[in-house]
Structure formats: C-alpha cells, structure tokens
N, C-alpha and C positions, 0 to 999 in steps of 0.2 A: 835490306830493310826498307832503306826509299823506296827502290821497284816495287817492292811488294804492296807500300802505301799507297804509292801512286796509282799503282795497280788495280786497286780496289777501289779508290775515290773515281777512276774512270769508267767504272763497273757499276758504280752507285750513281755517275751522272748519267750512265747509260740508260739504266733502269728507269731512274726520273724522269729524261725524256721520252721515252717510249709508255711511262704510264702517264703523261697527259697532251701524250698523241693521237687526240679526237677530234671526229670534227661529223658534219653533216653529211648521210650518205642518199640519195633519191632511188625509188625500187618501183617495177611496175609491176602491180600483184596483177593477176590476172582469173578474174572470177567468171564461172560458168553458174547460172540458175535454171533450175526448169521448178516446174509445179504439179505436185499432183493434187487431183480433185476428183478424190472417190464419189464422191455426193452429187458432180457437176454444179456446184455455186455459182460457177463462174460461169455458166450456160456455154463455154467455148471449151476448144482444146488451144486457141489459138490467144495466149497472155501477152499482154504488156507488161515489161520489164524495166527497170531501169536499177542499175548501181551506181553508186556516186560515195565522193567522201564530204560527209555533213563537216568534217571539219573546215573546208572552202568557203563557211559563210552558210546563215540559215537558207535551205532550197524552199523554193517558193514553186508550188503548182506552175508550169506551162513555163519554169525558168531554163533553171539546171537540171532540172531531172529529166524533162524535153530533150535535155541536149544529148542525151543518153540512153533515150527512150528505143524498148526495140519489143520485139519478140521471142516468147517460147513455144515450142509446140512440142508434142507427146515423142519425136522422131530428131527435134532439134533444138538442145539449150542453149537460151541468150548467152552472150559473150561481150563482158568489157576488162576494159584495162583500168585500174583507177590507182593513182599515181602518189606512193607517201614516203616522208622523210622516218629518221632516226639517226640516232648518235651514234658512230661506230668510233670506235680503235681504227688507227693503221693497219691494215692487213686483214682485218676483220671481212669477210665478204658472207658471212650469215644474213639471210635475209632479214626483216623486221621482226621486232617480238611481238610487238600489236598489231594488230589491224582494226581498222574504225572502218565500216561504210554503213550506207543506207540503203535499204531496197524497197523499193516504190513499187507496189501492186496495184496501178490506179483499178482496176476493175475489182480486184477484193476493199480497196478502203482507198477513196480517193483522197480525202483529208490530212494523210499525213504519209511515212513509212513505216520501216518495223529496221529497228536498227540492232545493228550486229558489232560488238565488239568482242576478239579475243585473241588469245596468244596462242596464235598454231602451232603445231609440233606436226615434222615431220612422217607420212603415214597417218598421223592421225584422224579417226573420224568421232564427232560427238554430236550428241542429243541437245538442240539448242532453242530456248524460245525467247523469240527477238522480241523486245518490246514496243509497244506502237508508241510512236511521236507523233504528235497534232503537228501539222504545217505552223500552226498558231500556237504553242506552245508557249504561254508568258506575254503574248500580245493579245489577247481578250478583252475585250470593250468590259467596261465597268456593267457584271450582271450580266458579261456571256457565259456558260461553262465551256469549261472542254473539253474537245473533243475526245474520247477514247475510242479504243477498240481493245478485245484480248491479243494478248500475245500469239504469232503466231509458230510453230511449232515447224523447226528445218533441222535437217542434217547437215551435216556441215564436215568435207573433207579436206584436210589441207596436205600438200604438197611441196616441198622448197624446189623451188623455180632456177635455172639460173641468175634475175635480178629480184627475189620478191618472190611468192607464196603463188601457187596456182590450189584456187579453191574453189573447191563445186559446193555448190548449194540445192540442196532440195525441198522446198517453201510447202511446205504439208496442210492443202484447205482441206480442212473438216466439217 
C-alpha cells in the first residue's frame, strides 16, 4: 500500500515537473521573396528586397531594412534569414507557431512595408494580403496624414525547416 502511494506521489511530481519545463527556444526561419509584375509597375525585373523582424524596434528607411536590403529577379529570389524566439516545453523541437516580419519593396512603396504575420503549417500554401505600414505610423506631425498604400496581395508557402520555417513568398504587383 505504501509503495503503491509512493508510487504515484512520484508519478504526480513527475508530471508537474515536466509540465512546467519551459523555457525560450531561438529558430532561424529562412524566407525566399521573388515578385511578379504582370503590368511592369516596377519598370525592372531587377527588385529591391528586404525582410526583417518589425518586432526589433520600429525600422526606419536607410536603417535596418538597408541592413537587409538585396535583390529579386525573374531567374533568382531574395534570401534572408530572420531570427525569432518562442516558448517551448523540453523536448519540444517544433518550430515557431508565428511568425512576424516585414517586407520592404522600396520601388513599389518607399514609405513604409507590407507586413506579414502568421501561423505556418507544414506544406502549407495560402492566399495572403499583407497590410501596408507607414514608416511613420503614430509619429505624424500635428495635421500630417498617413501615409497608405493597399494591401499587397502574396502567396505565401511554408515549410518546417530543421531550426524554424522555410517560407517562400510570392509579392503579386498588380
């Protein structure tokens, strides 16, 4: 009868320590963009890119998005890595459930990005339109307005990666 209490109070501290055995895990999602422009808006094949994570602090034109800045072209999509936490369990090695970043088309809308959040699932592809964020968002001179632009309209494939998400983006100017 002991053993068998004991037994179980061990089995029940077992449990308790393993359900609040969390802690902070870091994952390097790894996104690919290219752009298509049926209409040539963008009078090039040859895009400026950048992805970043807006959660680092608001990005300022010529800051951090510079720091990240690259190209697309019709035969080769930009590639960056951009680097985010989550709370996992012990043992847990599933990548993040969110993801946040921003993508800066300085030649479609130099003024702000078009931001992306969501919860990838493995193979999955979906129908997304990112909304534009003003660089100045909340920081407007008294009796500036701000800045918009429409949403721009990508595809969006995700992937689970060995540390974090590999996600292609396809930025659709119309």
């Amino acid at each position: 009868m002991i053993r068998r209490v004991l037994s179980g109070a061990l089995g029940s501290l077992i449990a308790a320590l393993s359900l609040t055995a969390c802690g902070t895990a870091t994952f390097n999602n790894e996104f690919t963009v290219s752009v298509t422009d049926p209409r040539d808006r963008l009078g090039t094949d040859e895009v400026q890119v950048s992805v970043f994570d807006p959660q680092m602090g608001f990005p300022e034109r010529g800051t951090r998005t510079a720091e990240s800045i690259g190209v697309t072209t019709a035969g080769q999509p930009y590639s960056a890595t951009v680097f985010t936490t989550d709370t996992k369990m012990i043992g847990d090695s599933s990548p993040p459930r969110t993801v946040s970043v921003g993508v800066y088309l300085p030649q479609l809308q130099g003024d702000g990005y078009y931001g992306v959040r969501l919860d990838p699932a493995d193979g999955a592809t979906v129908d997304y339109l990112a909304p534009f964020v003003s660089f100045n968002a909340g920081y407007e001179a008294p009796g500036e307005k701000r800045k918009t632009a429409p949403p721009l309209p990508m595809r969006i494939t995700s992937v689970a990666g060995d540390n974090g998400w590999e996600i292609a983006i396809i930025a659709e100017v119309s």
